[in-house]
C-alpha positions as CSV (number, residue, x, y, z in Angstrom):
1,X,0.0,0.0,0.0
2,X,1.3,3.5,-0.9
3,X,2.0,5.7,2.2
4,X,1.5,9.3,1.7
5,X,2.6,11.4,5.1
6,X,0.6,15.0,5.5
7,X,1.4,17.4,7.3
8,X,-0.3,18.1,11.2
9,X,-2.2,21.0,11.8
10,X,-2.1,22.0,15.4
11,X,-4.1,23.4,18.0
12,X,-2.6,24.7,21.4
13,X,-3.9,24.5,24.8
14,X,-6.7,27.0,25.1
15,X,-8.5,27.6,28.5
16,X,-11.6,28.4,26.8
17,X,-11.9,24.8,24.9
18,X,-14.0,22.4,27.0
19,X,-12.2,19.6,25.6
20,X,-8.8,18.7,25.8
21,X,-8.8,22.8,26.8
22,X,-5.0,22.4,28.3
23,X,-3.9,20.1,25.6
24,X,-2.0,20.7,22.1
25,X,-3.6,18.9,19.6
26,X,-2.6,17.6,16.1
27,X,-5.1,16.7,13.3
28,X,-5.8,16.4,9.9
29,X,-9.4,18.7,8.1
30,X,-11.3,16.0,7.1
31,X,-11.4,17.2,3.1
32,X,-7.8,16.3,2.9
33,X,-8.5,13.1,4.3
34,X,-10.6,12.6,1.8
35,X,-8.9,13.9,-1.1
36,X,-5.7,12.0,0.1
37,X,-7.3,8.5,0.5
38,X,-8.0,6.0,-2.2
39,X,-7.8,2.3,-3.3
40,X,-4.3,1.4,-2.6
41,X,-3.3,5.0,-0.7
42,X,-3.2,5.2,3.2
43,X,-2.8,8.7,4.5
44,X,-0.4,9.1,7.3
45,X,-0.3,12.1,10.0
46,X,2.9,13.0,11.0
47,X,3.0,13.8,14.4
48,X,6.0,16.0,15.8
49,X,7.9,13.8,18.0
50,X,11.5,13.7,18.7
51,X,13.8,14.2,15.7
52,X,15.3,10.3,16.0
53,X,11.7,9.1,15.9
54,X,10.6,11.8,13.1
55,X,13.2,10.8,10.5
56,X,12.2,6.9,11.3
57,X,8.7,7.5,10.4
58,X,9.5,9.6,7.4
59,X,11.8,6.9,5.8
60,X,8.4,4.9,5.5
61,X,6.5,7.1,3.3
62,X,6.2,7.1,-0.5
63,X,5.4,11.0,-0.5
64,X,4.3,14.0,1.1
65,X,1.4,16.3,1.1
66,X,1.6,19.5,3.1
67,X,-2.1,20.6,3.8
68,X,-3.6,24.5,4.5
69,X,-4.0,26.1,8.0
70,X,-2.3,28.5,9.9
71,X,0.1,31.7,8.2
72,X,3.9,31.0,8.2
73,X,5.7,33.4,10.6
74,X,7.5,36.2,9.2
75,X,10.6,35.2,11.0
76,X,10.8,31.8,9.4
77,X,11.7,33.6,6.0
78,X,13.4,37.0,8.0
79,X,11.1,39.6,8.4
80,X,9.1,40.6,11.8
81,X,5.5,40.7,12.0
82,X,3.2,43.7,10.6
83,X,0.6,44.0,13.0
84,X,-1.6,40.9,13.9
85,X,-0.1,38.3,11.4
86,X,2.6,36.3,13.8
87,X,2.0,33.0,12.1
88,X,3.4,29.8,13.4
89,X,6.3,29.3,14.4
90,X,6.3,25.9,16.2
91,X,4.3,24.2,12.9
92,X,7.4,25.8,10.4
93,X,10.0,23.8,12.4
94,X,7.9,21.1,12.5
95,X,7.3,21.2,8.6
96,X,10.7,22.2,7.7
97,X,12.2,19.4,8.9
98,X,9.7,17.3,7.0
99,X,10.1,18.8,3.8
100,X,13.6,19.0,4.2
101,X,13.6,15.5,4.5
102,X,11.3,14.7,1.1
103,X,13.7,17.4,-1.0
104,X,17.4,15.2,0.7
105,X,15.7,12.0,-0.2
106,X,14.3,12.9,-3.6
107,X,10.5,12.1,-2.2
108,X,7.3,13.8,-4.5
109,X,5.7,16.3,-2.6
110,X,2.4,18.2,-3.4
111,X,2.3,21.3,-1.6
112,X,-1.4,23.0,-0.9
113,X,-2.3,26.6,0.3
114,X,-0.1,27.2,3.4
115,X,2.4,24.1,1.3
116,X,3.1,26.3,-1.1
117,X,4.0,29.3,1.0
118,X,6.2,26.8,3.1
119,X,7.9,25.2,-0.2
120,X,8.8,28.7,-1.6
121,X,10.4,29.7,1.9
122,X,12.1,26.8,2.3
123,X,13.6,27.6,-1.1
124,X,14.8,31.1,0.0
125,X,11.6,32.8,-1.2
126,X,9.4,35.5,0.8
127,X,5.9,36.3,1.2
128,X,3.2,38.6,1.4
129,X,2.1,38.9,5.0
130,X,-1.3,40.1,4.0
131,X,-1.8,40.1,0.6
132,X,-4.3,43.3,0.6
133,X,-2.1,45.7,2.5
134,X,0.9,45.1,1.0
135,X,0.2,44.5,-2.8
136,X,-2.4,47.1,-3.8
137,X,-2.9,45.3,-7.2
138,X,-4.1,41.9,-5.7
139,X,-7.3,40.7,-5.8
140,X,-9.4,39.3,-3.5
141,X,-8.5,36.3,-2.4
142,X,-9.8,35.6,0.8
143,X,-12.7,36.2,2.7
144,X,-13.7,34.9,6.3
145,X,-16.9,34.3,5.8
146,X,-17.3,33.1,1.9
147,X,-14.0,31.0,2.7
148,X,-14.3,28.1,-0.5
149,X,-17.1,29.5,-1.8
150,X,-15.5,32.1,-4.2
151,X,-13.2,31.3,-6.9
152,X,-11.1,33.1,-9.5
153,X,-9.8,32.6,-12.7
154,X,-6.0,31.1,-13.3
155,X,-3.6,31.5,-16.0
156,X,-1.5,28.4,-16.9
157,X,2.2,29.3,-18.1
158,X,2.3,27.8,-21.5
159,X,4.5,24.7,-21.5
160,X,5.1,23.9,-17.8
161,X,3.7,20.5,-16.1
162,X,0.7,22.0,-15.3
163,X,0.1,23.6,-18.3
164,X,0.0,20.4,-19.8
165,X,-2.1,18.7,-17.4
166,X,-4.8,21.6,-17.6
167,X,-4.4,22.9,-20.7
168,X,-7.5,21.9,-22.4
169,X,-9.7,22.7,-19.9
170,X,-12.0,25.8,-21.0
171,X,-12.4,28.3,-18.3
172,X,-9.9,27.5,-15.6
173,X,-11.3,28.8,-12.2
174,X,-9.9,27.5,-8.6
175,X,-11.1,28.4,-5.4
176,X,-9.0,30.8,-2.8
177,X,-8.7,30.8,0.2
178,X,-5.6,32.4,1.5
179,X,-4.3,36.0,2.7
180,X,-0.5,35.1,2.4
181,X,1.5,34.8,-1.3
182,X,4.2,34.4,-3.2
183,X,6.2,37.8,-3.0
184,X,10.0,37.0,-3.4
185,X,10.1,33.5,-5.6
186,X,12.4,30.9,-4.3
187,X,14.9,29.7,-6.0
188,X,14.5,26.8,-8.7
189,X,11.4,27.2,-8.7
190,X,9.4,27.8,-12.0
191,X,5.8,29.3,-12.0
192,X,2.8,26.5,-13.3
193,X,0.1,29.1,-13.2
194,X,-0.8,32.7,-11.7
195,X,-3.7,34.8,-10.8
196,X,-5.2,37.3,-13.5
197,X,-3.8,40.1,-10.5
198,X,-0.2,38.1,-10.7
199,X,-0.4,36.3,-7.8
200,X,1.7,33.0,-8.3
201,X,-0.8,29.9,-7.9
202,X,1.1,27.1,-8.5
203,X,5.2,26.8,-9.1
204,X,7.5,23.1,-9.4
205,X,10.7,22.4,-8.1
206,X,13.2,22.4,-11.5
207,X,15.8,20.1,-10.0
208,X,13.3,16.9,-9.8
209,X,11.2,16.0,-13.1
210,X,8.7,17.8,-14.0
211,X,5.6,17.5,-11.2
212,X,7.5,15.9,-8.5
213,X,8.2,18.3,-6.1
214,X,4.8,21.0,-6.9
215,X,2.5,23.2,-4.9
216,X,-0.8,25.1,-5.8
217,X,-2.1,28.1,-3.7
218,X,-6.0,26.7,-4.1
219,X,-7.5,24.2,-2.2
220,X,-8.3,21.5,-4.4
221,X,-9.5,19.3,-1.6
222,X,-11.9,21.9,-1.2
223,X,-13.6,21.7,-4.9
224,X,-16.9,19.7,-4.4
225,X,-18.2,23.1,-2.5
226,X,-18.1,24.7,-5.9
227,X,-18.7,21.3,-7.7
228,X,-18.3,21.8,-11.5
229,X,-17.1,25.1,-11.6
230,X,-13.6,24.4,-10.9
231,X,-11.2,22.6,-12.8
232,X,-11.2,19.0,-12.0
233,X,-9.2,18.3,-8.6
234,X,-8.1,14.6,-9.4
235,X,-6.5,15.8,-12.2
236,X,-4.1,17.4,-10.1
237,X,-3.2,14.5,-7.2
238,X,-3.1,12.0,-10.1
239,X,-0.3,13.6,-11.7
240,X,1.4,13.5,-7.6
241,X,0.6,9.9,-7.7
242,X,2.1,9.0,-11.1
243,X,5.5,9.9,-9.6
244,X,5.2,8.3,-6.3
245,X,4.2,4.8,-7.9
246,X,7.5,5.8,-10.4
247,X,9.6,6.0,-7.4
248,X,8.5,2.5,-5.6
């Protein structure tokens, strides 16, 4: 059976919580879970545990997929905090050493939302804190309350992987959910796809083939809220597949 390790979210004591209120928690959104499993694929959650332990675990898995959640914090990628937006701190380390992992042992990874943003860091890239205050030109991209309900349209750069994936498809709209981006790309990285407003959506990692290592800003887990107006999910964690069965 092909093991595919995601990424933990995390929760952290809260006095307020009536369960578990002075406990850290680590789960998975259930979407992913969904979108992860099929025939033949068990999804894994990586707890953080000691670093011995960790790497043990992550020997075992065919790939990696690191899901959505909580904002990276600026000092992961050098810059201190404007205003509300500390991120995570604890979760980067945590996910760092994961994906560090994957990229020294030549593993496919699928990055998604809060993936990508960790991918292009790790690569030496920076980001947008908040999208609408510092890059006037942006669209929106996220709202609270809508959260996958509204979509936008996406550009595919001609002749990249998924260009070639998606490139039939009439009408390409995702979903968006996010407040972070792309400012500052990392390097060896080349841009699948962008926003009509420039906002890079999806990039690949140029020193794996083509796929392997990739991330998309949109949630494609998050597609049958907007069922048939959105290009088609599978399309994309097929292609991830493909190179995790090459690898085994």
């Amino acid at each position: 059976m092909i093991k595919i390790g995601i990424s933990a979210c995390f929760l952290y004591p809260d006095g307020n919580r009536t369960v578990f209120g002075p406990k850290s928690l680590t789960y998975m959104e259930n979407d992913m879970a969904q979108y992860v499993t099929q025939k033949g694929v068990l999804p894994v959650l990586i707890p953080n545990v000691k670093e011995e332990l960790l790497h043990d675990i992550l020997s075992e898995m065919d790939g990696f997929v690191f899901q959505g959640g909580s904002d990276i914090a600026p000092e992961t990628y050098g810059e201190k905090p404007l205003g509300k937006w500390k991120g995570d701190a604890y979760r980067d380390r945590y996910e760092l050493k994961m994906l560090d992992y994957a990229i020294k042992n030549s593993r496919p990874v699928l990055g998604i939302c809060r993936g990508l943003q960790l991918m292009n860091v790790y690569f030496g890239g920076t980001l947008y804190q908040d999208t609408v205050t510092q890059n006037q030109e942006a669209m929106e991209h996220r709202s609270a309350q809508l959260y996958d309900t509204i979509k936008h349209p996406i550009v595919w750069t001609e002749g990249t992987f998924l260009a070639q994936r998606y490139g039939n498809t009439k009408d390409s709209y995702v979903n968006t959910v996010h407040h972070q981006a792309v400012k500052d790309l990392g390097d060896h990285l080349e841009v699948y796809a962008t926003a009509p407003d420039g906002i890079i959506e999806a990039f690949g990692y140029t020193k794996e083939p083509n796929g392997k290592v990739m991330a998309v800003q949109w949630h494609p887990e998050f597609s049958h809220t907007l069922n048939g107006e959105l290009i088609d999910a599978h399309t994309l964690y097929d292609a991830f597949l493909e190179h995790v069965k090459d690898e085994q």
